[in-house]
C-alpha atoms as an extended CHARMM CRD file, in Angstrom:
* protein
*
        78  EXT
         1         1  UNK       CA            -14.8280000000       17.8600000000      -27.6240000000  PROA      1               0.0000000000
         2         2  UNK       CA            -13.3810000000       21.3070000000      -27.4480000000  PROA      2               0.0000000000
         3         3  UNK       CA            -11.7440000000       22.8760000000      -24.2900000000  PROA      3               0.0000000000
         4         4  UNK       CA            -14.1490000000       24.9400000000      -23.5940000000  PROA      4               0.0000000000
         5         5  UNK       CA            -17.1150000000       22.2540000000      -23.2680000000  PROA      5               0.0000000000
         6         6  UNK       CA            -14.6200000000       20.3550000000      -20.7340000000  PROA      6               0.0000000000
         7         7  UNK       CA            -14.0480000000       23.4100000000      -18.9110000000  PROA      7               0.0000000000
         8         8  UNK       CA            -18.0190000000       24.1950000000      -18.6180000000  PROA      8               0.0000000000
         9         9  UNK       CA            -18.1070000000       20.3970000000      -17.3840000000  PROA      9               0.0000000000
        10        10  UNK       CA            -15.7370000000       20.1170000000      -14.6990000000  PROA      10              0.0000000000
        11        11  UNK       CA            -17.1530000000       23.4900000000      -13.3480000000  PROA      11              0.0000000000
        12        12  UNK       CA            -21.0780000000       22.3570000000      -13.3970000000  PROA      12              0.0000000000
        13        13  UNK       CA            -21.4170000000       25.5640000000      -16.2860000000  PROA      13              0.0000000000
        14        14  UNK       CA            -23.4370000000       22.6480000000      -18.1440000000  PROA      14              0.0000000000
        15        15  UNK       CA            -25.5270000000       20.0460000000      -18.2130000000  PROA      15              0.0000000000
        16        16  UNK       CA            -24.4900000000       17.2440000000      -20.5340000000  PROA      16              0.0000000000
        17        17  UNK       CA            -26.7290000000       14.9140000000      -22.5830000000  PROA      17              0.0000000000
        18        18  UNK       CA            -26.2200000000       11.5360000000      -21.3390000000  PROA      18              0.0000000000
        19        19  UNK       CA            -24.3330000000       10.4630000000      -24.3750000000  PROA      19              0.0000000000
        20        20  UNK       CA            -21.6110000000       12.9660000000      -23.6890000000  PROA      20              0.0000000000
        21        21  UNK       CA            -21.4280000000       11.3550000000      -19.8970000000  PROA      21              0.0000000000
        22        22  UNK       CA            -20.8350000000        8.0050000000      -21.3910000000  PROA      22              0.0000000000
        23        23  UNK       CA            -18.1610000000        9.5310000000      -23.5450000000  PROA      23              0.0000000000
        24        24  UNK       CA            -16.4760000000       11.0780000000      -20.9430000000  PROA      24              0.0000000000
        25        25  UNK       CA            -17.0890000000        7.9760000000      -18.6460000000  PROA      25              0.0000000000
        26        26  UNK       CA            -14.9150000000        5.6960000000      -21.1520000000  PROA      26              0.0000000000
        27        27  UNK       CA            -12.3560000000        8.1800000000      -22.0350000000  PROA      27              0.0000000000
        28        28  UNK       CA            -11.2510000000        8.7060000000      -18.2680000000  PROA      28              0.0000000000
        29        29  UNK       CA            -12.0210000000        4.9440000000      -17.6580000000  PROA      29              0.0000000000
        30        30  UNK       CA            -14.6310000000        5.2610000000      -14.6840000000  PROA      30              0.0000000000
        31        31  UNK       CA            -17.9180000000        4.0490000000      -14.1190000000  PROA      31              0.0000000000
        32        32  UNK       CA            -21.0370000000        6.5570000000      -15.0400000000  PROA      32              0.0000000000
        33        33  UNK       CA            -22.1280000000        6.2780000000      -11.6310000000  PROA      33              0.0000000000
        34        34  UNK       CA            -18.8970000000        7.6850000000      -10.6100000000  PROA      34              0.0000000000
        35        35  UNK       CA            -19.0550000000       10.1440000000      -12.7340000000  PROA      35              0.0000000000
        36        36  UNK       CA            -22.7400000000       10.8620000000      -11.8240000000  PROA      36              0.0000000000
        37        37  UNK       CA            -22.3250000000       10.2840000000       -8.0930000000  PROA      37              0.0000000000
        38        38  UNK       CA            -19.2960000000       11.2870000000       -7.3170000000  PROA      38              0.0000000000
        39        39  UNK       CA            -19.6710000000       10.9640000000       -3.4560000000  PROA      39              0.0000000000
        40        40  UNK       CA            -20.7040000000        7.5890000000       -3.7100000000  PROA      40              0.0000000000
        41        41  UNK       CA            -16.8280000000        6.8370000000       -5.4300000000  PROA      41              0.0000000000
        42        42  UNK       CA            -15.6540000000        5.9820000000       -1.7710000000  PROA      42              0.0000000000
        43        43  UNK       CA            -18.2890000000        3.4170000000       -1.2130000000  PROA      43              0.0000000000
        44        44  UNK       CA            -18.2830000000       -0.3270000000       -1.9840000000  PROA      44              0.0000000000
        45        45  UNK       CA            -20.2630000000       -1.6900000000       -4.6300000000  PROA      45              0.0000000000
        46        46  UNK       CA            -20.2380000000       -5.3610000000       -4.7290000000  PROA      46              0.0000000000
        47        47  UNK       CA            -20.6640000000       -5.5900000000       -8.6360000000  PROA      47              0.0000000000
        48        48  UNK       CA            -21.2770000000       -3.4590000000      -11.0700000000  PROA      48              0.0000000000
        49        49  UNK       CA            -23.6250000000       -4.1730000000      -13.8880000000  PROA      49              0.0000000000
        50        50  UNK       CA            -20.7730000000       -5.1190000000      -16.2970000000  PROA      50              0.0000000000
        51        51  UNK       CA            -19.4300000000       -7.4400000000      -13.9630000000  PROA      51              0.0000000000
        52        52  UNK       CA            -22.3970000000       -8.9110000000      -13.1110000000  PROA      52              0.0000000000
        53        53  UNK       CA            -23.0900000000       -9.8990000000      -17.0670000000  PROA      53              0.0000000000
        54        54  UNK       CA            -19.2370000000      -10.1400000000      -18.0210000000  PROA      54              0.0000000000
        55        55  UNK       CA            -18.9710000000      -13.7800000000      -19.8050000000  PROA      55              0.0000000000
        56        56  UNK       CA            -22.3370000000      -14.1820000000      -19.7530000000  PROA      56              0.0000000000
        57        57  UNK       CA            -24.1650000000      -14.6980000000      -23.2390000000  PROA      57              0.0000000000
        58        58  UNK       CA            -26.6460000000      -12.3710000000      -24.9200000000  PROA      58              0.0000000000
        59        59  UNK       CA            -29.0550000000      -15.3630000000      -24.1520000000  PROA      59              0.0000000000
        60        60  UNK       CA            -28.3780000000      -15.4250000000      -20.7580000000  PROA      60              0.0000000000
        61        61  UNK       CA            -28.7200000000      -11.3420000000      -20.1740000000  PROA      61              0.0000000000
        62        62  UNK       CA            -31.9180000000      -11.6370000000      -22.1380000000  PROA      62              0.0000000000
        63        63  UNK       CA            -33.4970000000      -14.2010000000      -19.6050000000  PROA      63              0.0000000000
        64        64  UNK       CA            -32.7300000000      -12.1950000000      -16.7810000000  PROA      64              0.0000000000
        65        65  UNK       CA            -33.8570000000       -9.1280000000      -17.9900000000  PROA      65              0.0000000000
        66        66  UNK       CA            -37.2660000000      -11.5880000000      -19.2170000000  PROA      66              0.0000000000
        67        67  UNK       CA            -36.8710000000      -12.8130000000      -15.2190000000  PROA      67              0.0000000000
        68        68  UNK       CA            -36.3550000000       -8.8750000000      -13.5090000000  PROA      68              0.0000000000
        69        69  UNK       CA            -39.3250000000       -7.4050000000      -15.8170000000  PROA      69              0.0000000000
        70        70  UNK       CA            -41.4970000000      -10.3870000000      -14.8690000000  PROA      70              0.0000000000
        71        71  UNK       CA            -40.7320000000       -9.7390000000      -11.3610000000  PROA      71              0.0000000000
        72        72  UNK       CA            -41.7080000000       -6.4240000000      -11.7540000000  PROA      72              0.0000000000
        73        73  UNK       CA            -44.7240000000       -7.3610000000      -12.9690000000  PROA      73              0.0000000000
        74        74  UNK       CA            -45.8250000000       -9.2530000000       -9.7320000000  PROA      74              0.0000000000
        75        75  UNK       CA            -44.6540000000       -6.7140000000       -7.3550000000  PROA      75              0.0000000000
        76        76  UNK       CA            -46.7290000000       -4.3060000000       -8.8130000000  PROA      76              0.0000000000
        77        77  UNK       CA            -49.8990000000       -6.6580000000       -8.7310000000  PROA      77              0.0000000000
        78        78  UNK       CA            -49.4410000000       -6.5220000000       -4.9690000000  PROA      78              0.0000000000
């Protein structure tokens, strides 16, 4: 990433693609919803989503996701 694409970001000249957020996200070490919602950085979060699944298996984050789209599901037949 050039100088000048950093400079356009950290002065809201552009709006990134969300790939480049990610990228930026990782290279500072921060969360994407830090870097997306930056006023929300002084709040508490109890877990973040990579917390939540950290040690879990891909089994295991496929049955919840299964579990949160079936719930889905229901609430929207109400």
């Amino acid at each position: 990433m050039n100088s000048r694409t950093i400079i356009d970001l950290e002065t809201c000249q552009s709006n990134p693609k969300f790939e480049t957020v990610v990228l930026v996200t990782k290279e500072l070490n921060i969360s994407v919803d830090a870097a997306i919602f930056p006023e929300m950085v002084n709040q508490t979060v109890s877990k973040t989503v990579v917390d939540f699944f950290a040690g879990k298996s891909e089994a295991e984050i496929e049955k919840f996701i299964a579990l949160c789209k079936q719930a889905e599901t229901f609430q929207k037949d109400e």
